[in-house]
N, C-alpha and C positions, 0 to 999 in steps of 0.2 A: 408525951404531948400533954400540955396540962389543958385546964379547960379554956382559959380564950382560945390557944390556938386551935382545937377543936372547935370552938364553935365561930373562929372562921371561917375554917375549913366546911365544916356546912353549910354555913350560908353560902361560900362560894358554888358551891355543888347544887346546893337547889336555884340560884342564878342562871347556870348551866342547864339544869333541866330548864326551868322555866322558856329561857330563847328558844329550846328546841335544839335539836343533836345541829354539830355544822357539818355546813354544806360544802363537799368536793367540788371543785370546778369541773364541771360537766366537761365543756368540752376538752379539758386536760383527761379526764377518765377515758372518754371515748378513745381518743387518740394512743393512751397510753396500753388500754385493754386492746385496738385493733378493732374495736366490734360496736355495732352502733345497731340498736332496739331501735326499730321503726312503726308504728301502730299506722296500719292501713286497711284499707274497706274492703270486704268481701261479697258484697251484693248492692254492689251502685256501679253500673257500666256506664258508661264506658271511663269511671273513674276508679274502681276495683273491681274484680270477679275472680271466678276460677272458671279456667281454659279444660279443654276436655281431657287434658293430662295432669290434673286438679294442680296445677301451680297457677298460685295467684298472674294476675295481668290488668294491665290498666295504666291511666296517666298518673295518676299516683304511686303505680308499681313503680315504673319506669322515673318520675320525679329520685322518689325513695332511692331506687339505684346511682342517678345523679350524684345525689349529695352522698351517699359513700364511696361511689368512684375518688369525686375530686376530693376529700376526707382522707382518702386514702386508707379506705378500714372496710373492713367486711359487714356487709348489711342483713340484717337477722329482722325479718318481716313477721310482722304479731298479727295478725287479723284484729279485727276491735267491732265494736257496732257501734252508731250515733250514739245511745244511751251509756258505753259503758269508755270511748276512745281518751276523754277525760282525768276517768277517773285511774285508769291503765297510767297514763301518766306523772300523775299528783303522788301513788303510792310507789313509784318507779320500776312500774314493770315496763314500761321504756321509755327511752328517750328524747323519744319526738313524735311527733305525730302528723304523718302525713295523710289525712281522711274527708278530703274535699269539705274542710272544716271555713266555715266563713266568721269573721269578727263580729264581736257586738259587746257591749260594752258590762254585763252580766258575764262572759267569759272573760274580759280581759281583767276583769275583779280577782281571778282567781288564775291565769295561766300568760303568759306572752305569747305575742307572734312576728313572723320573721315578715318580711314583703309579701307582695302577693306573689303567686306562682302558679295559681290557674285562674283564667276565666270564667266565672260561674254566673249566668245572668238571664234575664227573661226580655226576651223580643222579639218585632216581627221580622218572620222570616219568609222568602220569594223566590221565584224563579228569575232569573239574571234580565229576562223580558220584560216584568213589572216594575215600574220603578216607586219609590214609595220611600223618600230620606227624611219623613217625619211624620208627625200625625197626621198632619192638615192631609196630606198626601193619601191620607184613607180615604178622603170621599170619593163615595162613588165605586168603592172595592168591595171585595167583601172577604171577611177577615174568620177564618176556624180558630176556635180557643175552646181549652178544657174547661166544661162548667167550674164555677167556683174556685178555681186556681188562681195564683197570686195576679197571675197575669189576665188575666179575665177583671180582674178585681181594678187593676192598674187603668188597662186598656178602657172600659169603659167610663174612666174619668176624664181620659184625652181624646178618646175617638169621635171626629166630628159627627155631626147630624145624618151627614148622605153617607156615611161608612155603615156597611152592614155586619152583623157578629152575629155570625152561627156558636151555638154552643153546643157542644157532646160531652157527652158522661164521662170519657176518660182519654187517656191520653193516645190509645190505639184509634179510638173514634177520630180525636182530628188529626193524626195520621193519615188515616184512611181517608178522608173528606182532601184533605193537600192532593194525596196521589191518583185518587179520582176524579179533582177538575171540580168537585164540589164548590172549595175555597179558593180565589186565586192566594192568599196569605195564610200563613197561621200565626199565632201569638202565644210563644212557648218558651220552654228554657232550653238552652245553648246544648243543653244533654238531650233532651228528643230532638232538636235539630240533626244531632251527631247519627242519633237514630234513624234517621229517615235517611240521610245522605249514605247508611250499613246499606242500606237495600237499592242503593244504586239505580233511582229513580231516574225517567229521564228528564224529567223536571228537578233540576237540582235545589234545594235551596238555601240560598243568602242568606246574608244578615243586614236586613234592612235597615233598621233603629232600633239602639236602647229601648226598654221600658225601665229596669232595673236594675242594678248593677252590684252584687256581692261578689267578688273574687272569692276564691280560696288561698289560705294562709296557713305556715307549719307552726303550729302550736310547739312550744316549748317551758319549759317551768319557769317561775318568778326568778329574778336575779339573777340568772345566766347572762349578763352581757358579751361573754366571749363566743359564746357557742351563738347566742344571735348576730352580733358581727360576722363571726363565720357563713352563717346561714346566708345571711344578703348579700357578702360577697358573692356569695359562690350563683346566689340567683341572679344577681344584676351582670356577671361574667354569661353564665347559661344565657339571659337574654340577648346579650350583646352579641355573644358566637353562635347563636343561632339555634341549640341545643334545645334551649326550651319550648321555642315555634316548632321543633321538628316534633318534639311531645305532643304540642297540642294540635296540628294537622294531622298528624295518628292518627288519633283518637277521639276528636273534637272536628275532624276534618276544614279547619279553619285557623287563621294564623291568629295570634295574638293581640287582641287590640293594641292600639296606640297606648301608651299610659301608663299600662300595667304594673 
């Protein structure tokens, strides 16, 4: 080899380094290996835990299992934490990530995401007795919220004059104030909702109105368009056949909004 084409041959090479190794078609890997890395939560119920037989459970467990069913490959559950479900990702310790992860626009800098696939939201919620389809509809009620929670923060911008807001320290407090008749309302997210409805009160309660609205979404890495097309099929299929309302009445004890 004399010297130019040598120092073709380099330069081509450091060109290669430079872009960065290439990237397999994820969802060709998946499919071709059988086995899909799925990053999900371990201590957020009723959207991950461990069951007293320490296997994971949850609507994410259960999503997770979804999408490897209809994939048709074996699903290999990772535990992750908020801090770390990311970054398991980006260095490809898996696949996807399903961890009642919501959008914004600081993540989507750095990772894609497929449709929504849970409901994740803050509002108030009632017994089927009270009726209450907006804010105006607060006057004259009186509404439990956790101090300082998003939804405390929310509510107090919309809540008329004659609506009354008890505030307690934490989320067991307005728990407790709902099923004692303290508060006819509380103003909470769609996860202690799910919470209250565990303990099978006789005062069940609704979902009155929005305050705020973040679904959760499966994160997946930059430039996979195949394995994202895959992913929405298979969500907008799951919502159509009903599969995915059954997830969220599970565990969420309530059917899927409209929209989703």
């Amino acid at each position: 080899m004399n010297r130019r084409h040598l120092l073709l041959t380099l330069c081509a090479a450091a060109t290669l380094c430079a872009a960065g190794p290439v990237r397999a078609d994820a969802l060709q890997d998946v499919l071709k290996t059988g086995r899909i890395r799925i990053a999900v939560p371990q201590d957020f119920p009723p959207f991950g835990s461990v069951g007293p037989d320490l296997k994971p459970l949850g609507y994410d467990i259960d999503t997770a299992r979804l999408i490897g069913q209809r994939l048709g490959v074996v699903v290999e559950l990772v535990p992750v934490t908020s801090a770390n479900r990311i970054a398991y990702l980006q260095t490809g310790k898996v696949d996807l990530v399903i961890s009642s992860m919501g959008k914004n626009a600081e993540r989507e800098k750095v990772i894609d995401f497929s449709a929504a696939y849970a409901p994740f939201f803050n509002g108030v919620f009632g017994p089927a007795t009270v009726k209450a389809s907006s804010a105006q509809d607060l006057d004259g009620k009186t509404i439990g919220v956790t101090r300082g929670a998003v939804e405390d923060i929310e509510l107090s911008k919309i809540a008329p004059a004659g609506a009354t807001i008890k505030r307690y320290e934490d989320n067991n407090g307005t728990i407790s104030a709902f099923l004692s008749g303290q508060v006819q309302l509380v103003a909470t997210g769609n996860v202690v909702a799910a919470a209250i409805l565990a303990r099978n009160p006789p005062k069940k309660p609704e979902t009155k109105f929005l305050i705020k609205d973040s679904p959760c979404y499966i994160g997946l890495n930059k430039n996979e368009p195949a394995l994202k097309a895959r992913l929405d099929t298979i969500l907008a299929q799951a919502k159509q056949d009903g599969s995915l309302n059954a997830i969220s009445r599970k565990w969420l004890g309530a059917d899927i909004p409209a929209g989703l």
